[in-house]
GULUMMI-546677 format. One line per field, with one value per residue: residue number from 1; residue in one letter; x, y, z of N, C-alpha, C, O in turn. Coordinates in Angstrom, 3 decimals. Layout:
N
pos = NUM, ...
code = A, ...
npx = X, ...
npy = Y, ...
npz = Z, ...
capx = X, ...
capy = Y, ...
capz = Z, ...
cpx = X, ...
cpy = Y, ...
cpz = Z, ...
opx = X, ...
opy = Y, ...
opz = Z, ...
! end
This chain:
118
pos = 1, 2, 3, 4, 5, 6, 7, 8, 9, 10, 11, 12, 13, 14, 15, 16, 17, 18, 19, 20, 21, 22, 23, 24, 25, 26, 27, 28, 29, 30, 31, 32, 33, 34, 35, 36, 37, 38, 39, 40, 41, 42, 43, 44, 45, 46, 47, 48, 49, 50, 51, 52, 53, 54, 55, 56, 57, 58, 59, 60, 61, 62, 63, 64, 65, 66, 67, 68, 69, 70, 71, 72, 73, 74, 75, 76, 77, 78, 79, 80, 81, 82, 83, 84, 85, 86, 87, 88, 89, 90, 91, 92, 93, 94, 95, 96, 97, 98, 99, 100, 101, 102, 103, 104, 105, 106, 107, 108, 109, 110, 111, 112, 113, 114, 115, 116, 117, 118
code = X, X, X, X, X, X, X, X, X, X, X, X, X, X, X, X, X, X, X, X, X, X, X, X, X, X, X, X, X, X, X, X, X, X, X, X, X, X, X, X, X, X, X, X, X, X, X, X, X, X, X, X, X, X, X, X, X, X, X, X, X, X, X, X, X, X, X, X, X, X, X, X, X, X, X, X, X, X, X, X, X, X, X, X, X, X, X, X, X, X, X, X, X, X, X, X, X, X, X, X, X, X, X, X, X, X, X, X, X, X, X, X, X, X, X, X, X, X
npx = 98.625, 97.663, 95.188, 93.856, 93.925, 92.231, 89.579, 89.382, 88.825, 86.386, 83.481, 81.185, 82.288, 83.578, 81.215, 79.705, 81.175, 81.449, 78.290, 78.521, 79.840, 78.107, 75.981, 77.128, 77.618, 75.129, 73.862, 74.598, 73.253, 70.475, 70.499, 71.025, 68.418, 66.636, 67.745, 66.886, 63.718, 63.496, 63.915, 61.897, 59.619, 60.042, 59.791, 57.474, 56.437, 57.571, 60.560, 62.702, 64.451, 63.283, 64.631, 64.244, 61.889, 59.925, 57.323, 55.794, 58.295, 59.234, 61.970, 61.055, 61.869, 64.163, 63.669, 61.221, 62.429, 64.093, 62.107, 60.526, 62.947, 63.958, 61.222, 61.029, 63.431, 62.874, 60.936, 61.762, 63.584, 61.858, 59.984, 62.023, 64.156, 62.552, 59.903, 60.564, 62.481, 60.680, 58.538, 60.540, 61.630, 58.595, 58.020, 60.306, 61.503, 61.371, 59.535, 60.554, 59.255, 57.652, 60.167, 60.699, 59.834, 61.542, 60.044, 57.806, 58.998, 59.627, 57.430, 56.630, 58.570, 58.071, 54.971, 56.100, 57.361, 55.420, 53.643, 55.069, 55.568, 52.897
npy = -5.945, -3.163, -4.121, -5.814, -3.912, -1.957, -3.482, -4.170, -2.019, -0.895, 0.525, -1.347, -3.561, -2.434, -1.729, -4.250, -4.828, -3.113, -3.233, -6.378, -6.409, -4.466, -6.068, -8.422, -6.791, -6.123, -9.090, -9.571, -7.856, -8.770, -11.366, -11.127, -9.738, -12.131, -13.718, -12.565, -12.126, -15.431, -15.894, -14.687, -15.526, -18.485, -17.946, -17.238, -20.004, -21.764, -23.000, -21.175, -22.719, -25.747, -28.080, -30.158, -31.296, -34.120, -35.301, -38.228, -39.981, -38.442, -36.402, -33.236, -30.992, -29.548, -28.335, -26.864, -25.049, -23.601, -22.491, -20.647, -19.068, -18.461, -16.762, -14.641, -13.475, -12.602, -11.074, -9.085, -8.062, -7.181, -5.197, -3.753, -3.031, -3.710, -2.075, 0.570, 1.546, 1.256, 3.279, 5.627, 5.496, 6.372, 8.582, 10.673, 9.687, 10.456, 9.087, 7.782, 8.904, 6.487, 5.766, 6.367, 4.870, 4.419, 4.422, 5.643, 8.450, 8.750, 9.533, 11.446, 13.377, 13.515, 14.260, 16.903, 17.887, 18.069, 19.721, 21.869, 22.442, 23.496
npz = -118.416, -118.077, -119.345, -116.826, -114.823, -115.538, -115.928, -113.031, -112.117, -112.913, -112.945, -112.271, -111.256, -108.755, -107.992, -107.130, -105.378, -103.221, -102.493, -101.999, -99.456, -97.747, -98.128, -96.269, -94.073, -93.368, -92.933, -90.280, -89.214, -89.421, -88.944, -86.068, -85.150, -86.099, -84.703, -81.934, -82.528, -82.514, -79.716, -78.585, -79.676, -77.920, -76.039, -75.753, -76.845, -75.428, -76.332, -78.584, -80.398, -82.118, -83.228, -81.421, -81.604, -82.744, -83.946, -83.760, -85.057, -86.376, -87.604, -87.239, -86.809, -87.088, -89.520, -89.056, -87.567, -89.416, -90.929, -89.684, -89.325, -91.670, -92.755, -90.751, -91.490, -94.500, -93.849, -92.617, -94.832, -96.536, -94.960, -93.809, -96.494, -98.901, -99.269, -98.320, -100.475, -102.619, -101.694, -101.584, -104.229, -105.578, -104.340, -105.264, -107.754, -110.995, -113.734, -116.458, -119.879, -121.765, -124.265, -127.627, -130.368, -133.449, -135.867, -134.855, -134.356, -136.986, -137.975, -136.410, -137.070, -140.111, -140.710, -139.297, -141.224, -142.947, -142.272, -142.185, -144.784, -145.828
capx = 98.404, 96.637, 93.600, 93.252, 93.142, 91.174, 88.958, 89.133, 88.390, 85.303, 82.392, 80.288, 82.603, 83.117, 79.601, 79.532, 82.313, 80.620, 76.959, 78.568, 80.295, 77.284, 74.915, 77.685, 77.326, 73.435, 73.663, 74.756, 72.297, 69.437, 70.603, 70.549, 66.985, 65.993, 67.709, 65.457, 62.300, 63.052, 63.790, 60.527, 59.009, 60.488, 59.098, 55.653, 56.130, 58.110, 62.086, 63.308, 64.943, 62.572, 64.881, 64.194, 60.676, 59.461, 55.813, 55.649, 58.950, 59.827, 62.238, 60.831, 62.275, 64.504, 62.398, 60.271, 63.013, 64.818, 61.396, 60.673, 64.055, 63.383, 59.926, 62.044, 64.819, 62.154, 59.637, 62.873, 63.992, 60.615, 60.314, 63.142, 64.412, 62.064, 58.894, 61.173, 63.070, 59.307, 58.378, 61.561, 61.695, 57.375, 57.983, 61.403, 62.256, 59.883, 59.592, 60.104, 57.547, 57.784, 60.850, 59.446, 60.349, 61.858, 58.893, 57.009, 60.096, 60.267, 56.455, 56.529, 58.958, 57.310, 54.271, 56.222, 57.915, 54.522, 53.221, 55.816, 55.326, 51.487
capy = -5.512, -2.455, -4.316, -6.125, -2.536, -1.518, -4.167, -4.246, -0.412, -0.610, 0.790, -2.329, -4.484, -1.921, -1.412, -4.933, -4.987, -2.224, -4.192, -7.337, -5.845, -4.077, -7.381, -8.566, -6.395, -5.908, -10.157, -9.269, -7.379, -9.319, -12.687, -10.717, -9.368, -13.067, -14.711, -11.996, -12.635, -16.384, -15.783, -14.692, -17.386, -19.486, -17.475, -17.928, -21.235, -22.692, -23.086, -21.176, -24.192, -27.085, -29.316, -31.605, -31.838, -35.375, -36.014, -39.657, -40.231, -37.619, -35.224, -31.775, -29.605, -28.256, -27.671, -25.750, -23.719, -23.087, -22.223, -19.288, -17.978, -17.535, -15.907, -13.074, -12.781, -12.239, -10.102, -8.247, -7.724, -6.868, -4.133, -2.967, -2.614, -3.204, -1.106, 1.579, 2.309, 1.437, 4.409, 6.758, 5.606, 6.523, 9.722, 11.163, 9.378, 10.521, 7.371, 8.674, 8.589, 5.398, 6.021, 6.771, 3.653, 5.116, 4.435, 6.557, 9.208, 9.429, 9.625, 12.557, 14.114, 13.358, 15.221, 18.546, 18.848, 18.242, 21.259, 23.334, 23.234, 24.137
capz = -117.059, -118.254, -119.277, -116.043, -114.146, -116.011, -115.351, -111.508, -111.174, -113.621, -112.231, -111.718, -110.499, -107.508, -107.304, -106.977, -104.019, -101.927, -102.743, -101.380, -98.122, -96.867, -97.728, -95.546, -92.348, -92.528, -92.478, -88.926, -88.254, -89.683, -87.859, -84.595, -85.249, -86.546, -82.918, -80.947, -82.483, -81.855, -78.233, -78.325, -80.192, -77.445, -74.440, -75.826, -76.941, -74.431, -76.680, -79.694, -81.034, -82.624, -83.266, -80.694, -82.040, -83.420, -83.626, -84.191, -85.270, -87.661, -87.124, -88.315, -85.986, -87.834, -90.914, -88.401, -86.927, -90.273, -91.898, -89.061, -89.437, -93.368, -92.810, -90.420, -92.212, -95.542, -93.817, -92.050, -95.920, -97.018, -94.945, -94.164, -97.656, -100.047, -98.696, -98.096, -101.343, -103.624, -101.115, -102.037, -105.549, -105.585, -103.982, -105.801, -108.933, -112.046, -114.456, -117.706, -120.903, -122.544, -125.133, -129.145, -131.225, -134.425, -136.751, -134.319, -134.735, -137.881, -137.848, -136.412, -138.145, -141.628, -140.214, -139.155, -142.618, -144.440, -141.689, -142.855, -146.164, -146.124
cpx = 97.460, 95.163, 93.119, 92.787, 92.680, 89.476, 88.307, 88.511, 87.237, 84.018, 81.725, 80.620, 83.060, 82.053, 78.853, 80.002, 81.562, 79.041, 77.509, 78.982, 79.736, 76.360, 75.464, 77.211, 75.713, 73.077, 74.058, 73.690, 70.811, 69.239, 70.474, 69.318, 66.424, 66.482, 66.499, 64.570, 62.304, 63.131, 62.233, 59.328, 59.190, 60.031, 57.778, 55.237, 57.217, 60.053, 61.714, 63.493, 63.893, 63.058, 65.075, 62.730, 60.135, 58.493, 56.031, 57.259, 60.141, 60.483, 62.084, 60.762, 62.973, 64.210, 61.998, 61.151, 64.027, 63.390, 61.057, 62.154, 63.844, 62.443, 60.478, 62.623, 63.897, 61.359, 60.840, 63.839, 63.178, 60.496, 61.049, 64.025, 63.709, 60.908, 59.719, 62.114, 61.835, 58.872, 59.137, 61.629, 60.088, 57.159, 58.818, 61.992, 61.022, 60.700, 59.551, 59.214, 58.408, 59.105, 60.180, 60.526, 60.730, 61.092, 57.932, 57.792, 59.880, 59.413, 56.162, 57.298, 58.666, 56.253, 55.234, 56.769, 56.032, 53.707, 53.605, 55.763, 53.853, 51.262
cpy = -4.319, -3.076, -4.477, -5.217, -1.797, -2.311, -3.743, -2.650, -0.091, -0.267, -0.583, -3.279, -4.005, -1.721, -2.624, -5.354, -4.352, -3.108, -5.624, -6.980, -5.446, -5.157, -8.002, -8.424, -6.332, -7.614, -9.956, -9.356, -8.179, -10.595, -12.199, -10.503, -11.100, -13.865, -13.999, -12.328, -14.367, -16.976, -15.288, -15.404, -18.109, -19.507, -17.513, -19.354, -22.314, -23.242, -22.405, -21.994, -25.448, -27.662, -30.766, -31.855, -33.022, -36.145, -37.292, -40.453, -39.569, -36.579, -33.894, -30.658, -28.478, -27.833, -26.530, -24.707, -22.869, -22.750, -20.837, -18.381, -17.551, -16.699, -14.418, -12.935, -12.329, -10.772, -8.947, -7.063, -6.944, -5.383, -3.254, -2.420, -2.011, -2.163, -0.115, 2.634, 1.831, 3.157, 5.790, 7.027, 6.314, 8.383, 10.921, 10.541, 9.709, 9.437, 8.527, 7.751, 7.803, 6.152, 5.691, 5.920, 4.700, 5.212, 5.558, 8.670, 9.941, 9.915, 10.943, 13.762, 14.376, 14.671, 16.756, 18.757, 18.763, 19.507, 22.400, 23.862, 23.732, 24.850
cpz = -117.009, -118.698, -117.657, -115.078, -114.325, -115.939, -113.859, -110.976, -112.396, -112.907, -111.556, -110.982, -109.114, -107.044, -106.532, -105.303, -102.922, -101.653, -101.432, -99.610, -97.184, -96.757, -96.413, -93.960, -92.254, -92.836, -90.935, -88.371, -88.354, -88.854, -86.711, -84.413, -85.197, -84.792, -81.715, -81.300, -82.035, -80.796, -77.800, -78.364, -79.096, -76.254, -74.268, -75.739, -76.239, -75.058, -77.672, -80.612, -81.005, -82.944, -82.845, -81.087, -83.005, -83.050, -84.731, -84.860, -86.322, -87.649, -87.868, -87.586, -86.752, -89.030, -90.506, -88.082, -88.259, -91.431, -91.092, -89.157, -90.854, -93.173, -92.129, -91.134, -93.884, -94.972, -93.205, -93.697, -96.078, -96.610, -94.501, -94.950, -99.131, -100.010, -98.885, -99.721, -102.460, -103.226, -101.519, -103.554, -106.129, -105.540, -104.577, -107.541, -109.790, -112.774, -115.631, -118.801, -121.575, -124.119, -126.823, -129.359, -132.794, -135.648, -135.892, -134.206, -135.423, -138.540, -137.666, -137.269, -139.486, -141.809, -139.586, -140.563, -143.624, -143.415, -141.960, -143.782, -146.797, -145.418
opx = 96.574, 94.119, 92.316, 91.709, 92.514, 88.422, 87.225, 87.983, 87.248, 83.619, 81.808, 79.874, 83.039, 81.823, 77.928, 79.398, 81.134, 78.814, 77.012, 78.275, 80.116, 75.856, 74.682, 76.764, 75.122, 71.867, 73.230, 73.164, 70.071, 68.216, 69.670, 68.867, 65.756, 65.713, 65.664, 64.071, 61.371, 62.725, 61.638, 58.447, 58.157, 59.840, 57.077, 54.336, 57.504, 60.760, 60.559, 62.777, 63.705, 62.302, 65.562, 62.403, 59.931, 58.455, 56.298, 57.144, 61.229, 59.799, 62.755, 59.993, 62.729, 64.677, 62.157, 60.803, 64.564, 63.604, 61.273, 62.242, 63.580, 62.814, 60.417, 62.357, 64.588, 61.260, 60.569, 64.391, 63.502, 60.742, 60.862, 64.723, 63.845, 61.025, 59.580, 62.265, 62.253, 58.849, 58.537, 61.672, 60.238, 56.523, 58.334, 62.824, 59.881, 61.850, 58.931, 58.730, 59.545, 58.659, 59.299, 61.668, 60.033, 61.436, 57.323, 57.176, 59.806, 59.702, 55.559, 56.821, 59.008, 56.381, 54.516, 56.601, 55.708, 53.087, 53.050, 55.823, 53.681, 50.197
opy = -4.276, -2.504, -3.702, -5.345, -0.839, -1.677, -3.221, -2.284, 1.067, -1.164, -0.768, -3.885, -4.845, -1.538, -2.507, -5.942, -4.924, -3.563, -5.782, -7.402, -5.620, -5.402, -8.185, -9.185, -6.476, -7.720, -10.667, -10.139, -8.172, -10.899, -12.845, -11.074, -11.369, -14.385, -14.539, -13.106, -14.768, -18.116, -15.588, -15.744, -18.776, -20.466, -17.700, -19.887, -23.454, -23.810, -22.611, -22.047, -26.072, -28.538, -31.807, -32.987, -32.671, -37.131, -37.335, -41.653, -39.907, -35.556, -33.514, -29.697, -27.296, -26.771, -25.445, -23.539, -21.774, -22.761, -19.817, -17.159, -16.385, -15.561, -13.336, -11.908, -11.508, -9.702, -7.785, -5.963, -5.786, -4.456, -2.054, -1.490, -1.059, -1.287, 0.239, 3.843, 2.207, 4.071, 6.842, 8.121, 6.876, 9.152, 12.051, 11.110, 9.371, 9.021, 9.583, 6.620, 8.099, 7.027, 4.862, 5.974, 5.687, 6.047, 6.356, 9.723, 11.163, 10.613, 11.609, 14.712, 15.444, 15.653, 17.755, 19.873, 19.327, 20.306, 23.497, 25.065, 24.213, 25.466
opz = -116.156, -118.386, -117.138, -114.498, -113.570, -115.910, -113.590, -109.926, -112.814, -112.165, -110.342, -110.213, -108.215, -105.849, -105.728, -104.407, -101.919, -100.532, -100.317, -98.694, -96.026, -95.661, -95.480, -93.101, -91.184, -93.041, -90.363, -87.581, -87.371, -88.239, -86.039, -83.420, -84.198, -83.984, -80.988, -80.488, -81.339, -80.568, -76.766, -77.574, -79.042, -75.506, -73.274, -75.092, -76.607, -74.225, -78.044, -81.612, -79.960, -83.364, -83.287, -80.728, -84.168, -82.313, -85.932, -85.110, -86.790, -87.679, -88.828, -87.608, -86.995, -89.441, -91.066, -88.253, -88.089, -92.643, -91.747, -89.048, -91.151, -93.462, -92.713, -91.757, -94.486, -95.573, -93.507, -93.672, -95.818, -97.381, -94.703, -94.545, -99.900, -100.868, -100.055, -99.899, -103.555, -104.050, -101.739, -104.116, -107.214, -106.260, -104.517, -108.246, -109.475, -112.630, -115.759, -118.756, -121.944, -124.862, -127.050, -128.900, -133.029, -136.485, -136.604, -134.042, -135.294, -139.512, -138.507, -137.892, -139.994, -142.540, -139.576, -141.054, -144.669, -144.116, -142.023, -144.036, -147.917, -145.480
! end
């Protein structure tokens, strides 16, 4: 019983919990954003909803209307998430210097003892 709570209260798999919960509520919000823009879509182009659309016999309405809701709900990601933390991470995180492989290490170290002793 001690492993398994040890388990459940491991960092990642809460990091995981909180991660999923908020994907959660900002699906809310993203489907609301994605129904407004295609109330808009609909006021230009006469419905929202393409699934009554079938040129010649083919129904590719809802292709069409489930291919504009991806493109919002992407470009809604895009920049609302990812733009934004490239930006924070750009501005605040330093990248550090490529980590020394241990031949390059021990490289150096070789070189300060043969400095020291001349």
């Amino acid at each position: 019983m001690a492993g398994f709570k040890k388990f459940l209260m491991q960092g990642n798999l809460v990091q995981l919990a909180v991660a999923f919960i908020i994907g959660a509520a900002f699906t809310t919000v993203v489907t609301a954003f994605t129904a407004i823009i295609m109330d808009l879509i609909g006021k230009l182009g006469g419905t929202p909803d393409f699934s009554g659309y079938t040129p010649g016999g083919v129904h590719v309405g809802n292709f069409i209307t489930a291919l504009i809701a991806f493109v919002i709900v992407a470009a809604v990601i895009y920049f609302g998430v990812v733009k934004p933390y490239e930006a924070y991470r750009a501005r605040y995180v330093k990248e550090e210097d490529p980590a020394l492989t241990e031949v390059d290490l021990l490289t150096e170290i070789r070189d300060e003892l043969r400095a020291g002793k001349q």
